[in-house]
C-alpha positions in Angstrom: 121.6 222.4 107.9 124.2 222.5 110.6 121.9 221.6 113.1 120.1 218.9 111.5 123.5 217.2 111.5 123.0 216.1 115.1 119.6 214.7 114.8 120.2 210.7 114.2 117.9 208.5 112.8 116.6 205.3 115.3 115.7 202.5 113.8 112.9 200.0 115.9 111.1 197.2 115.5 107.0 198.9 114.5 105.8 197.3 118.0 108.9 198.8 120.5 109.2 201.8 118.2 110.9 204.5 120.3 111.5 202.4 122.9 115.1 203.2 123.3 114.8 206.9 123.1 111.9 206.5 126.1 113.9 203.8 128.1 117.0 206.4 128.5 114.4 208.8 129.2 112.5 207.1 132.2 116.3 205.8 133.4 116.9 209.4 133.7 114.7 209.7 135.9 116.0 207.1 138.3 120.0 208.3 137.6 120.2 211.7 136.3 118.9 213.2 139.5 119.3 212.3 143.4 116.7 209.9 143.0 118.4 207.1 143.4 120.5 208.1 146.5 117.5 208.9 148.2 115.9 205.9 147.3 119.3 203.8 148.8 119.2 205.9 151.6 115.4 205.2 152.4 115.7 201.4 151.7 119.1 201.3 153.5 117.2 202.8 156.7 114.2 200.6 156.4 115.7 197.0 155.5 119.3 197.4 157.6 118.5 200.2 160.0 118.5 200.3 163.7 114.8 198.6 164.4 115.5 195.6 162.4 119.1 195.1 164.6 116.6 195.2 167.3 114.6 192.9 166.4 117.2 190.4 165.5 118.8 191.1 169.0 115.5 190.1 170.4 115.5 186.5 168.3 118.7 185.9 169.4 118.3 186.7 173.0 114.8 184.4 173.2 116.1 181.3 170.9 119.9 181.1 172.4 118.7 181.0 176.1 120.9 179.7 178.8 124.7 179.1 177.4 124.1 175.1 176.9 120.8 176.1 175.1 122.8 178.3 172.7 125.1 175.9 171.8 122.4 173.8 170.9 120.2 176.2 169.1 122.7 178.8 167.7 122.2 177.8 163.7 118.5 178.0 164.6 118.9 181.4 165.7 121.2 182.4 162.9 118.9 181.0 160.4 116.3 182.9 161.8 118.0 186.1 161.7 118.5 185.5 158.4 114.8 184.8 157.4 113.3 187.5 159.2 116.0 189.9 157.1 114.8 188.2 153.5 110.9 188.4 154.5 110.9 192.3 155.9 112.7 193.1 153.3 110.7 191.4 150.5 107.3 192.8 152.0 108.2 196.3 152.9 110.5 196.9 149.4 107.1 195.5 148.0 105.4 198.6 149.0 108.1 201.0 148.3 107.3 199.3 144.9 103.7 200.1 144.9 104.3 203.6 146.2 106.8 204.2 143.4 104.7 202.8 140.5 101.2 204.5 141.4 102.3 207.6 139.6 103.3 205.8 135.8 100.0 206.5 133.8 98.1 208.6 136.4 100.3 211.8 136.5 100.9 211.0 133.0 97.3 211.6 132.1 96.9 214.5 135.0 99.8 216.2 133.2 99.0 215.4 129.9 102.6 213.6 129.3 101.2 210.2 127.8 99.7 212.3 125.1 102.9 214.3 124.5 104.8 211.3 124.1 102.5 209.2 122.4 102.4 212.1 119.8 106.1 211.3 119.2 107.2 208.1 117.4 106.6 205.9 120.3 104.8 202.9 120.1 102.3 202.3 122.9 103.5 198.8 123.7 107.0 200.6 124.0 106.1 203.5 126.4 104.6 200.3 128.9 107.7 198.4 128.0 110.4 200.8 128.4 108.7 202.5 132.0 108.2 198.9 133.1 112.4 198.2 132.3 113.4 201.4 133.6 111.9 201.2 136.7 112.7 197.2 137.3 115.9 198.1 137.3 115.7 201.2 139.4 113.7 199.0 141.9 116.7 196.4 141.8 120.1 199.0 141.6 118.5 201.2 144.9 115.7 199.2 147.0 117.2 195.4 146.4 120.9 194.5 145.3 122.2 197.4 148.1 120.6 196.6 151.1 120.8 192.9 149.8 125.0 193.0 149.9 124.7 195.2 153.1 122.6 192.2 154.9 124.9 189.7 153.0 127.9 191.6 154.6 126.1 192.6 158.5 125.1 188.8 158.3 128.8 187.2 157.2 130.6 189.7 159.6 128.9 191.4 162.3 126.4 188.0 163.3 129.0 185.5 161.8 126.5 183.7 159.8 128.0 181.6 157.3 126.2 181.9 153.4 127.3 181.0 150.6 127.1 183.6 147.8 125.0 181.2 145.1 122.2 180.3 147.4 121.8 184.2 149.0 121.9 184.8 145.1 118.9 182.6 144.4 117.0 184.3 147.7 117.6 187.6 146.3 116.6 186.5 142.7 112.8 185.1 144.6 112.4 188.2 146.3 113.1 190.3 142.9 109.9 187.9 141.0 108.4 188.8 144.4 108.6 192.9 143.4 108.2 192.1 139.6 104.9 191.1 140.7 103.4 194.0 142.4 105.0 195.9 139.8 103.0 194.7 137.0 100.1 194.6 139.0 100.3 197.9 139.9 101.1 198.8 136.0 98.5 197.2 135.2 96.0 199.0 137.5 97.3 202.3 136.4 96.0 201.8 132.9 92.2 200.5 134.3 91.8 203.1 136.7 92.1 207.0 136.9 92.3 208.0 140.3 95.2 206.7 142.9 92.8 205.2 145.6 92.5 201.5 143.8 96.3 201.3 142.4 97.5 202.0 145.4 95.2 200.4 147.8 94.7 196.8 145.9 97.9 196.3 146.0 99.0 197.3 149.6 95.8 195.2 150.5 96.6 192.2 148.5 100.0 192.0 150.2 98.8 192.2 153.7 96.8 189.2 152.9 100.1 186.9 153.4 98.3 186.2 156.5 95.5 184.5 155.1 97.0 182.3 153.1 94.8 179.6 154.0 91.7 181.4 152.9 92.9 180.9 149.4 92.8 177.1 149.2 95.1 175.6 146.7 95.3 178.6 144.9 97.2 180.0 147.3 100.5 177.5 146.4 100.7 180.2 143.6 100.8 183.4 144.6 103.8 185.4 145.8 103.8 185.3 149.2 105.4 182.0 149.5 108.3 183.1 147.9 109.1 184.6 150.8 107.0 183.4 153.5 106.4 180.0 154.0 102.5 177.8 155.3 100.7 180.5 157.7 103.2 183.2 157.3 106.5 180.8 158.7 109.7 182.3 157.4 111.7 179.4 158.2 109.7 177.5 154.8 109.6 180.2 152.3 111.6 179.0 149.4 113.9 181.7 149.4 114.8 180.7 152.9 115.4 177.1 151.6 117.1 178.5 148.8 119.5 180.7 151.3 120.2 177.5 153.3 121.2 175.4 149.9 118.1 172.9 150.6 116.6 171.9 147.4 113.0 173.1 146.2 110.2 171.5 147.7 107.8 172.7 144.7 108.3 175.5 141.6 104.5 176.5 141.9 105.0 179.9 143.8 107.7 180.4 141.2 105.9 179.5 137.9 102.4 181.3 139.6 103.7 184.5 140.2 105.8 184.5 136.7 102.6 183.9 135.1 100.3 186.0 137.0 103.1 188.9 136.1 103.1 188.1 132.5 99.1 188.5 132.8 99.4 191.9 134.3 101.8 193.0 131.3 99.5 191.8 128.7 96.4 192.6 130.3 98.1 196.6 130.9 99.3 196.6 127.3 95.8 195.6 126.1 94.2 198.2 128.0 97.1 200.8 127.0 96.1 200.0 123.2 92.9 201.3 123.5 92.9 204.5 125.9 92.2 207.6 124.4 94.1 210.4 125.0 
């Protein structure tokens, strides 16, 4: 009797049943263990390290020019710096994303976890729910906000590029629907395939399409990729670039597109979820 004293009862709604309980489990996973450090340390070497100060050495050396040429051109530069830090970061975080999400149903069913924990009060539209909260906001504590206030900081300081807080605020929010995006795409390929090779590679190959852009017609004014890269891969027209500099919106379709198509992922993964055996 004294040990059922600690057991508490949960209460949930039928559909999210258990989905506290398995939240606070899969956010252990991201904060009860080094994870998280390792994942800042990664990110931190990969968005702020040495090769991207290179590379934004390089921009300024070839737009400033001659000292009359700088003077001229120096917010072009600085503006440029600051593009080239919002789309690197946006398209190589996105495949950190992809990389971390490949393993949510797959080792699941390798190890037979899914079936452990679906034997447990947990709903199946909780156990895709409370994964796909835990690791959004893994993905935005370690790989974004960080090396996002470390940019903020190298830019305001080290470059002396002014930005105001609210419009880097609005890039960074762009380039978090950016990773929501090929996070619930990759969720959702985790629960129509069974081996590794598709939900990893559709993804990866999807976003190293950005180049194509114009292959996709009008469609492509909705997908992702102009949130963060602008008409034939510019970054100086990306709407979180226009969002850094405080210039208003041109158009709200790569923002409604890519919230959309997300939303289809999630329902199409929770469909699919619904009726896997295990």
């Amino acid at each position: 009797m004294a040990s059922n004293l600690a057991l508490t009862a949960v209460k949930d709604r039928r559909m999210l049943n258990g989905f506290g309980n398995y939240f606070r489990m899969n956010s252990f996973k991201w904060w009860g263990t080094s994870h998280w450090l390792k994942q800042f340390v990664i990110w931190f070497l990969i968005v702020n390290g040495p090769w991207v100060a290179s590379i934004i050495v390089k921009i300024i050396a070839s737009l400033a020019g001659d000292a009359q040429q700088t003077q001229a051109t120096g917010g072009d530069s600085a503006g440029q710096v600051l593009m080239m830090f919002f789309a690197m970061g946006a398209l190589f975080t996105a495949i950190g994303v992809v990389v971390q999400a490949q393993n949510a149903f797959i080792q699941g069913r390798e190890s037979g976890t899914i079936a452990w924990v679906l034997s447990k009060p947990v709903s199946r539209p909780a156990f895709i729910l409370a994964k796909l909260a835990a690791d959004s906001l893994g993905i935005l504590a370690t790989m974004l906000l960080p090396q996002g206030a470390v940019g903020y900081l190298i830019c305001r300081f080290v470059l002396g590029i002014q930005v105001s807080i609210p419009g880097y605020l609005a890039g960074m929010s762009l380039v978090f629907l950016h990773q929501l995006f090929f996070l619930g795409l990759t969720f959702m390929l985790g629960t129509l395939f069974r081996s590794r090779g598709p939900v990893l590679g559709i993804p990866l190959a999807f976003l190293f399409t950005y180049n194509m852009q114009q292959a996709w017609g009008a469609v492509g004014k909705f997908l992702p990729w102009n949130l963060v890269l602008g008409p034939a891969s510019s970054i100086n027209d990306s709407l979180a670039a226009l969002a850094v500099d405080g210039q208003p919106l041109p158009t709200v379709a790569p923002i409604i597109g890519t919230a959309v198509l997300t939303l289809v992922f999630l329902l199409v993964a929770l469909w699919r979820f619904s009726r896997e055996e295990f």
